[in-house]
C-alpha positions in Angstrom: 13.2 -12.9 -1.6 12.9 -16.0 0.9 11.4 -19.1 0.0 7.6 -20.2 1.8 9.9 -22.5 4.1 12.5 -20.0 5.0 10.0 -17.0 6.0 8.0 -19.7 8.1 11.8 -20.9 9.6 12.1 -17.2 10.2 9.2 -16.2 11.9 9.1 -19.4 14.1 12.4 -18.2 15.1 10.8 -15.3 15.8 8.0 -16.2 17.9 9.5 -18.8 20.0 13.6 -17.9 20.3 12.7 -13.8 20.3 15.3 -13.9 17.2 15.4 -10.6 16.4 18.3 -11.2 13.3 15.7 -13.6 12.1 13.3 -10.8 11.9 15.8 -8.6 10.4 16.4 -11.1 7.6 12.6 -10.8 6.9 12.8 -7.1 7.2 15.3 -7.4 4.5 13.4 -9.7 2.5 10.2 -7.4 2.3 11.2 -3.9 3.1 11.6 -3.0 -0.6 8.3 -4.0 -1.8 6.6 -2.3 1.3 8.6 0.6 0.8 7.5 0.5 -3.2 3.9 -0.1 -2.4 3.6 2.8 0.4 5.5 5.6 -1.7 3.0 4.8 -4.5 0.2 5.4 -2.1 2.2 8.6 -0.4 1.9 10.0 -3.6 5.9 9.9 -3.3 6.8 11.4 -0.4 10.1 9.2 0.6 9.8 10.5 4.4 6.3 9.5 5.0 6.8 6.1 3.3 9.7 5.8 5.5 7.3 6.2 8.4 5.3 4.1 7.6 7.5 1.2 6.6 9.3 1.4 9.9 5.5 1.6 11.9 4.2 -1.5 9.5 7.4 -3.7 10.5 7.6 -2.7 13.9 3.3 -3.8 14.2 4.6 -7.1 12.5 7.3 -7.7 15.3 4.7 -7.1 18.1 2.1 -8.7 16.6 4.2 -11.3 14.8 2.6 -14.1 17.7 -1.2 -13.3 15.7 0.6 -14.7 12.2 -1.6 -17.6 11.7 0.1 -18.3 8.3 -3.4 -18.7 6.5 -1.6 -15.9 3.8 1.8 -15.6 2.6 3.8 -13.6 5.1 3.8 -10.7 2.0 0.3 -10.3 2.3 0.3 -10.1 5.9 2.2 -7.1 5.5 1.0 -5.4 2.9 -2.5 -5.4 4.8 -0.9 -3.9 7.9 0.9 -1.7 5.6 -2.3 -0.6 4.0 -3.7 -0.2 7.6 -1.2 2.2 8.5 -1.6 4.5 5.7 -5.4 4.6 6.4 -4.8 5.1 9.7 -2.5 7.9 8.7 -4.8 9.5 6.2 -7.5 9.5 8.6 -5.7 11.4 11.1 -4.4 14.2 8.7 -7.9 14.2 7.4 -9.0 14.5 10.5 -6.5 17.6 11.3 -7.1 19.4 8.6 -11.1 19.4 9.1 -10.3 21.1 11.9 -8.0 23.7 10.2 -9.7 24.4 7.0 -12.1 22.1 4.1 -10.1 19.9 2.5 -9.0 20.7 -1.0 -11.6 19.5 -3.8 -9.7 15.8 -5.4 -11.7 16.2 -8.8 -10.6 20.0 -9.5 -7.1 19.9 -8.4 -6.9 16.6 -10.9 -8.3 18.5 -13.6 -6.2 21.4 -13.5 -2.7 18.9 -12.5 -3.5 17.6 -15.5 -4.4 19.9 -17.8 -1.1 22.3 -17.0 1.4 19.7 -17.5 2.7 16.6 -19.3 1.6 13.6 -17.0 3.5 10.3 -16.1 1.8 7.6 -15.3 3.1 8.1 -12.0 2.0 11.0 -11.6 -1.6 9.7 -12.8 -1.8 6.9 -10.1 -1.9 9.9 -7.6 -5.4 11.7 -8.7 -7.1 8.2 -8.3 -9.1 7.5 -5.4 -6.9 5.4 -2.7 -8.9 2.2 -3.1 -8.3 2.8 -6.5 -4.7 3.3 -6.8 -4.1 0.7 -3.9 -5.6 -2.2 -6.2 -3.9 -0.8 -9.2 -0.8 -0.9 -7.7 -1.0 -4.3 -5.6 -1.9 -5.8 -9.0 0.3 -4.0 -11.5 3.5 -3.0 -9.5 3.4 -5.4 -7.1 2.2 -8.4 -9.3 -0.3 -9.8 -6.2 -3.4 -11.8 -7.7 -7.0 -10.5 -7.1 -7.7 -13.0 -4.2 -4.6 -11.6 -2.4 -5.2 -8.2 -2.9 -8.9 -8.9 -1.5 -7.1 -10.0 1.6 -4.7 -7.0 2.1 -8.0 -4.8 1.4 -10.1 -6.6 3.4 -12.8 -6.6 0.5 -14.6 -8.9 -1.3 -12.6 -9.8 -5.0 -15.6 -8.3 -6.9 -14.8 -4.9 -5.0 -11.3 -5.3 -6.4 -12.0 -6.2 -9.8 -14.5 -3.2 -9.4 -11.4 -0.6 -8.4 -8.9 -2.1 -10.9 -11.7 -1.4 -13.8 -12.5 2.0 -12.7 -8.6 3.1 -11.8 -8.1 1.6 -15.5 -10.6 3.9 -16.6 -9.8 6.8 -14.9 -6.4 6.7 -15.7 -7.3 6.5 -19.4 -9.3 9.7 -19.2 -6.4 11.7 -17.1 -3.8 10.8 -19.6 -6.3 11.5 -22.5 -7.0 14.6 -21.1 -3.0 15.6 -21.4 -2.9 14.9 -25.0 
């Protein structure tokens, strides 16, 4: 992890010099938290995340100039991070309304949970994606509710609102399993 004055170092290096091993050092810096957070929302699957990591830094190079600096760098990319997989899910969505209905969430849960032992893991993936992106951002990735707000682009009450109900939701999938 880079210090507050190295990342801004860094990304002035960036902006003005075109330094692209200054923006590799970043890369390097960040790539395994946004790797971590987007494989949780991916519901695991490595070559998506992978996808997505590699979209989410190449939108921060381009748009690296727009960095005003009013969040920590992390935050930046987490919310473009969290843009991409929306933007993702939206377009498979999308695709497969054209195809056929989209599976019903609540009784492929159900029946995921009832026919086998659960992780906790494995629970993150039947919440809701607001849901599990709050729960992660605060658990996993240890960000504070205002930050998270930011990367959400929702008011802090909305997260605290998601955290509770994830919390509650996960209690009632893994009490289901027992």
């Amino acid at each position: 992890m880079v210090s507050r004055l190295e990342e801004l170092k860094l990304i002035s290096q960036c902006v003005l010099v075109d330094d692209r091993h200054a923006f590799g050092t970043l890369v390097e810096a960040y790539q395994p938290q946004v790797r971590r957070f987007l494989l949780n929302l991916t519901h695991g699957d490595e070559m998506l995340t992978d996808d997505l990591a590699q979209e989410t830094f190449i939108k921060a190079y381009v748009n690296l100039r727009s960095f005003k600096g009013l969040s920590a760098f992390g935050t930046w990319l987490y919310r473009i991070a969290y843009n991409e997989f929306c933007s993702h899910s939206r377009h498979t969505h999308e695709q497969r309304l054209g195809d056929e209905a989209p599976p019903d969430e609540a009784s492929e849960g159900s029946e995921r949970a009832a026919d086998a032992q659960m992780t906790v893991q494995a629970a993150l993936q039947l919440l809701p994606v607001p849901e599990r992106t709050a729960i992660t951002l605060f658990y996993i990735e240890d960000l504070p509710i205002k930050k998270i707000a930011r990367v959400m682009d929702t008011p802090e009450n909305t997260v605290k609102s998601h955290l509770r109900r994830a919390k509650e939701n996960l209690r009632n999938i893994i009490g289901d399993i027992d």
